[in-house]
C-alpha positions as CSV (number, residue, x, y, z in Angstrom):
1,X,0.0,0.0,0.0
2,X,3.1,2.5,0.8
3,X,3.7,2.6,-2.7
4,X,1.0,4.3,-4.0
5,X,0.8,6.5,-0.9
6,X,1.6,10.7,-1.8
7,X,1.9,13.5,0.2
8,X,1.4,16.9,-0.4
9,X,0.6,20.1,2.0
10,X,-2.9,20.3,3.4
11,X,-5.0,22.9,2.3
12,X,-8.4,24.1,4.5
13,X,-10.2,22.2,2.3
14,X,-8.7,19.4,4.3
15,X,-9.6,20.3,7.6
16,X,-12.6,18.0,7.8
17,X,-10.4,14.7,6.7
18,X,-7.5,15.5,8.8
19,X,-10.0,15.5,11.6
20,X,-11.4,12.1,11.0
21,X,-8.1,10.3,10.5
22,X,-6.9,12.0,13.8
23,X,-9.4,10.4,15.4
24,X,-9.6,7.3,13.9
25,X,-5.7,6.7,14.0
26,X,-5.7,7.5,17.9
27,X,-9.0,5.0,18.8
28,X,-7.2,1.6,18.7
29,X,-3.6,3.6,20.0
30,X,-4.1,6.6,22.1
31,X,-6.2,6.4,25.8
32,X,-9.7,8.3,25.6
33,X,-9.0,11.4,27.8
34,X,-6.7,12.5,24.9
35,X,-7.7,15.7,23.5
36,X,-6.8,14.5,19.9
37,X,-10.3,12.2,20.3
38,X,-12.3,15.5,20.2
39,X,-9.8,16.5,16.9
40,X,-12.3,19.3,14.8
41,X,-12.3,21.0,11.4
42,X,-11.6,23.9,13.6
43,X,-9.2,23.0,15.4
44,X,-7.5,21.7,12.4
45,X,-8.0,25.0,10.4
46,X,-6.5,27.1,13.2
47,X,-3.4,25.5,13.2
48,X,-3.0,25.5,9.5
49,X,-3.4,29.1,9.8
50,X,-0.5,29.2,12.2
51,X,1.4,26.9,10.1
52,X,1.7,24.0,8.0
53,X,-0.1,20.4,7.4
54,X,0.4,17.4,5.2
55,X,-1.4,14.3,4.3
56,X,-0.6,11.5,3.4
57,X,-3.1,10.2,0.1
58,X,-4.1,6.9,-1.2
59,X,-5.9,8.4,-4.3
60,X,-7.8,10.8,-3.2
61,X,-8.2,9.5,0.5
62,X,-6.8,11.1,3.6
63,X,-5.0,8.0,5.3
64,X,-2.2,10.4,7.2
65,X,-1.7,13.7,8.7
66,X,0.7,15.7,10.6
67,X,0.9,19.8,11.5
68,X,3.8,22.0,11.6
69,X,2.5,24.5,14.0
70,X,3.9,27.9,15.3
71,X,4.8,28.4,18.8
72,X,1.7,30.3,20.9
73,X,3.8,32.1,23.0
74,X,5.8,35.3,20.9
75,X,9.0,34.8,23.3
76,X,9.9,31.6,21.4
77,X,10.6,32.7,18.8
78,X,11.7,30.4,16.0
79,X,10.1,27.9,17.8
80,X,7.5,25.1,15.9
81,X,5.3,22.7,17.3
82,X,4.8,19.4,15.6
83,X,1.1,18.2,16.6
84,X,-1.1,15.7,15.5
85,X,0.9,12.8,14.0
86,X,-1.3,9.9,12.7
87,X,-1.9,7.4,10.4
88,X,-4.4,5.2,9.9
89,X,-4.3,1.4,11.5
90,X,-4.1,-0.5,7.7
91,X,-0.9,2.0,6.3
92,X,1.1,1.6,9.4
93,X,3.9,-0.1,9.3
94,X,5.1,1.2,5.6
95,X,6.8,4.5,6.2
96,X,3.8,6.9,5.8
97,X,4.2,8.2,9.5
98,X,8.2,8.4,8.4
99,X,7.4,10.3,5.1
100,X,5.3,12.7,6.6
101,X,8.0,13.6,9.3
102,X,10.3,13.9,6.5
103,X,8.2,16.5,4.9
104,X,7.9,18.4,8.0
105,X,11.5,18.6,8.9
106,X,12.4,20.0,5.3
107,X,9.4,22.7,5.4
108,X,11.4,23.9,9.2
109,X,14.8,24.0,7.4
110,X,13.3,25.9,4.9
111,X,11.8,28.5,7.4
112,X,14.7,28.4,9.0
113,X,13.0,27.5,12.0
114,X,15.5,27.4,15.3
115,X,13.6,24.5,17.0
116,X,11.0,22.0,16.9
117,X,9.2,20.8,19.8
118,X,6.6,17.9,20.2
119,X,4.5,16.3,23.2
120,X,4.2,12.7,23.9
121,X,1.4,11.4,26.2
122,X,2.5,10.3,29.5
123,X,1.4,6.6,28.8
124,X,3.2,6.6,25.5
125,X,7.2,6.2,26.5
126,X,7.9,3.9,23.3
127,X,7.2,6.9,21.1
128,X,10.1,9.2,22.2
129,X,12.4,5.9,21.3
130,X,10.5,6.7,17.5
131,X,11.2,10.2,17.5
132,X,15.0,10.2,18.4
133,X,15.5,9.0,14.7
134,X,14.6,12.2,13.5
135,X,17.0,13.7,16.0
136,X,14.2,14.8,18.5
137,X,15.4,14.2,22.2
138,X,13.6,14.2,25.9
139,X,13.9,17.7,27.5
140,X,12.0,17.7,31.0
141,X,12.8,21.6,31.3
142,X,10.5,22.2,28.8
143,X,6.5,22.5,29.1
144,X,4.0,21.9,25.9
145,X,2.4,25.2,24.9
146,X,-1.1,23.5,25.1
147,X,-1.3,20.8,27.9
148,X,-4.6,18.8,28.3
149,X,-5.5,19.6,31.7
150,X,-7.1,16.4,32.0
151,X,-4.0,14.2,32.0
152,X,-0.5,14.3,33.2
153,X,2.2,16.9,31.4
154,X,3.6,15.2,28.4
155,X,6.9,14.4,27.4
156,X,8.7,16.9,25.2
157,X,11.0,16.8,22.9
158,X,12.9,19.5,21.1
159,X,15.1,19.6,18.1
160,X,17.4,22.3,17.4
161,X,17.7,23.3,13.8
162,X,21.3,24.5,12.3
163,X,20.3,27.3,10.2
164,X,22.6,27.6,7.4
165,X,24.2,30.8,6.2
């Protein structure tokens, strides 16, 4: 299936989509007090207006998603969030979660962002071991920009950018 899997930026148009594979790719993965079960065209659309999104295609079928997200706060500056990582339960396994990271990581370079974060739930340890390959490490000094205040702070992981000059 991998091989006939594209991905290209998300446009608005997407919102709706992106929302339904969020929360379809979290049911069988991701415990139910995660906010990313209540995912919304809104929600989605507000962050693409902060940012960036891609999806991952089989045709003309959303199957993947993941956000590239400006930090909230103006202090941190150069800072981007990565949010919403997910791809559905049949394309796992095949690099779509890899290629869309991939995207992501070339669209920072080319904003020559300084540093991307990214939260990892709590009960979800095996994923910072997934993100280190991307060169993403464990920072406990830092605190996500949104936390859900209905579960425990999450892991996050930073990754400074070299801008080149």
């Amino acid at each position: 299936m991998a091989a006939q899997v594209s991905i290209r930026l998300a446009t608005p148009a997407d919102a709706a989509a992106i929302a339904l594979v969020v929360r379809q790719a979290w049911a069988d993965r991701v415990a139910r007090d995660s906010s990313g079960h209540k995912e919304s065209p809104e929600q989605v659309r507000a962050d693409l207006e902060r940012g960036y999104g891609w999806v991952a295609l089989d045709g003309e079928a959303v199957v993947g998603t993941v956000r590239l997200v400006r930090h909230p706060d103006p202090l941190e500056r150069g800072v981007w969030e990565v949010r919403r990582l997910g791809v559905l339960p049949e394309y796992r396994r095949q690099g779509v979660a890899h290629r869309l990271m991939e995207a992501l990581l070339c669209q920072a370079f080319e904003l020559r962002a300084r540093e991307l974060r990214l939260a990892v739930r709590h009960d979800q340890p095996k994923l910072l071991k997934w993100y280190t390959q991307f060169g993403f490490t464990y920072d406990p000094s830092l605190r996500y920009s949104t936390p859900n205040p209905q579960t425990p702070p999450p892991f996050v992981m930073s990754k400074k950018l070299e801008v080149q000059s």
